[in-house]
C-alpha positions as CSV (number, residue, x, y, z in Angstrom):
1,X,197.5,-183.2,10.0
2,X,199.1,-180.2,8.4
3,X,197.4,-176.9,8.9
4,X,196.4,-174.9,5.5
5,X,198.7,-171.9,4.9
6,X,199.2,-169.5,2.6
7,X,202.8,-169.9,1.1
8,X,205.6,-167.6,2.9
9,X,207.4,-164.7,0.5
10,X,210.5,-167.4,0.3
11,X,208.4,-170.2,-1.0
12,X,206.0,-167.6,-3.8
13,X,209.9,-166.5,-5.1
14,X,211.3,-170.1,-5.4
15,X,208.0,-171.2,-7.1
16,X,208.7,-168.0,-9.5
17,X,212.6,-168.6,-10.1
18,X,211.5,-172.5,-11.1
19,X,208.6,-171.1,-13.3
20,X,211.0,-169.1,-14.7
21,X,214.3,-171.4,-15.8
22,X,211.6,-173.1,-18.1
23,X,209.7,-170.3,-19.6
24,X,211.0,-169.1,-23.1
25,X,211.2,-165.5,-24.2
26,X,209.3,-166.7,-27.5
27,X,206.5,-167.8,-25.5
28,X,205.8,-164.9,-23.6
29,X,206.1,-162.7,-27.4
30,X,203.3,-165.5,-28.6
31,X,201.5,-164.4,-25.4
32,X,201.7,-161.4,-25.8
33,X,200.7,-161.1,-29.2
34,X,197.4,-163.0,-28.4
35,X,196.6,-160.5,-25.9
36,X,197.3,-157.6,-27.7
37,X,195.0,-158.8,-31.2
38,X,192.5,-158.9,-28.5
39,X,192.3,-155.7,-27.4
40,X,192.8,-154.4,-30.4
41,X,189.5,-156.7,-31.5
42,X,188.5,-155.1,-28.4
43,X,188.9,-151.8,-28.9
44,X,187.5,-151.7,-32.3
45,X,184.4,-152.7,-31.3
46,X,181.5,-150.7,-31.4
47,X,181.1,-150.1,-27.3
48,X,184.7,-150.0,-26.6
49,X,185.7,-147.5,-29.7
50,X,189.4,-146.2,-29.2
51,X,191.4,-146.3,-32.5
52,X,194.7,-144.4,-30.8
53,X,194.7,-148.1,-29.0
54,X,193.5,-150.1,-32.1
55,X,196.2,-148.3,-34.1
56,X,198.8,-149.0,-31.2
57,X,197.8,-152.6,-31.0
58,X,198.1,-152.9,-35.0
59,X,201.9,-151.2,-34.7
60,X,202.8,-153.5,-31.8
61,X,201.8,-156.6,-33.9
62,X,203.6,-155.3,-37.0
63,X,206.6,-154.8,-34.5
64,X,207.1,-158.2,-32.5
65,X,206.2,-160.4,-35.6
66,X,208.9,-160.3,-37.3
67,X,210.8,-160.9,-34.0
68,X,209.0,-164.0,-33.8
69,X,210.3,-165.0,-36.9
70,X,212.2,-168.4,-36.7
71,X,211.8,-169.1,-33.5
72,X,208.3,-170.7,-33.6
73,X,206.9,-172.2,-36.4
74,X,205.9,-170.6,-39.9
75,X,202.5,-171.6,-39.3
76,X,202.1,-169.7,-35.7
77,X,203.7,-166.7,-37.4
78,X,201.6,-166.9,-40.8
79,X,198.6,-167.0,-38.7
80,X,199.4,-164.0,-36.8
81,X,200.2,-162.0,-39.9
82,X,196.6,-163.0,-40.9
83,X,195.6,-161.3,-37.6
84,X,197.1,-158.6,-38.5
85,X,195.9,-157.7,-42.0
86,X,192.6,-158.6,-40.3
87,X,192.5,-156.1,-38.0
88,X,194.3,-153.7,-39.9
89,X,191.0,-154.1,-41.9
90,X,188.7,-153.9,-39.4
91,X,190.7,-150.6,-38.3
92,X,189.9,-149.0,-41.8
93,X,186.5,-150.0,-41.8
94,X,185.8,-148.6,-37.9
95,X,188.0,-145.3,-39.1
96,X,185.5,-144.4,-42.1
97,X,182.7,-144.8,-39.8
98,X,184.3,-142.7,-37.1
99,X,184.4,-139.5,-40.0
């Protein structure tokens, strides 16, 4: 019977250097993008208000997706443009009430 051990430092960095031969640069941007839409979503809202970080969220969208471009499919990229002008909406509309 083998005892039940956390992994050693050795084994946690071998896992990571496999993990990473097979992770692509485009799907940690897609990633990325995901999280950031939601914390500008996030920050928008009503109890978590802080347009410098909706704004920021916004740029950094407007930034990587054209980055994207061509290197995942036009469908992935059209929705996140649609994310974009959504939130870049919801920013205006969360700006006005904020004057």
């Amino acid at each position: 019977m083998t005892e039940n051990r956390p992994p050693s430092d050795d084994d946690l960095v071998k896992q990571l250097e496999e993990e990473l031969k097979t992770l692509k640069v485009s799907d940690l941007l897609v990633q990325t993008l995901y999280t950031v839409s939601s914390l500008g979503y996030r920050r928008l809202s009503e109890q978590d208000r802080d347009l410098d970080q909706a704004r920021l969220a916004i740029e950094t969208l407007r930034a990587l997706l054209p980055v994207l471009d061509g290197s995942v499919s036009d469908e992935l990229v059209r929705d996140f443009k649609q994310v974009t002008a959504n939130l870049q909406l919801a920013f205006a509309e969360a700006s006005k009430g904020a004057s």
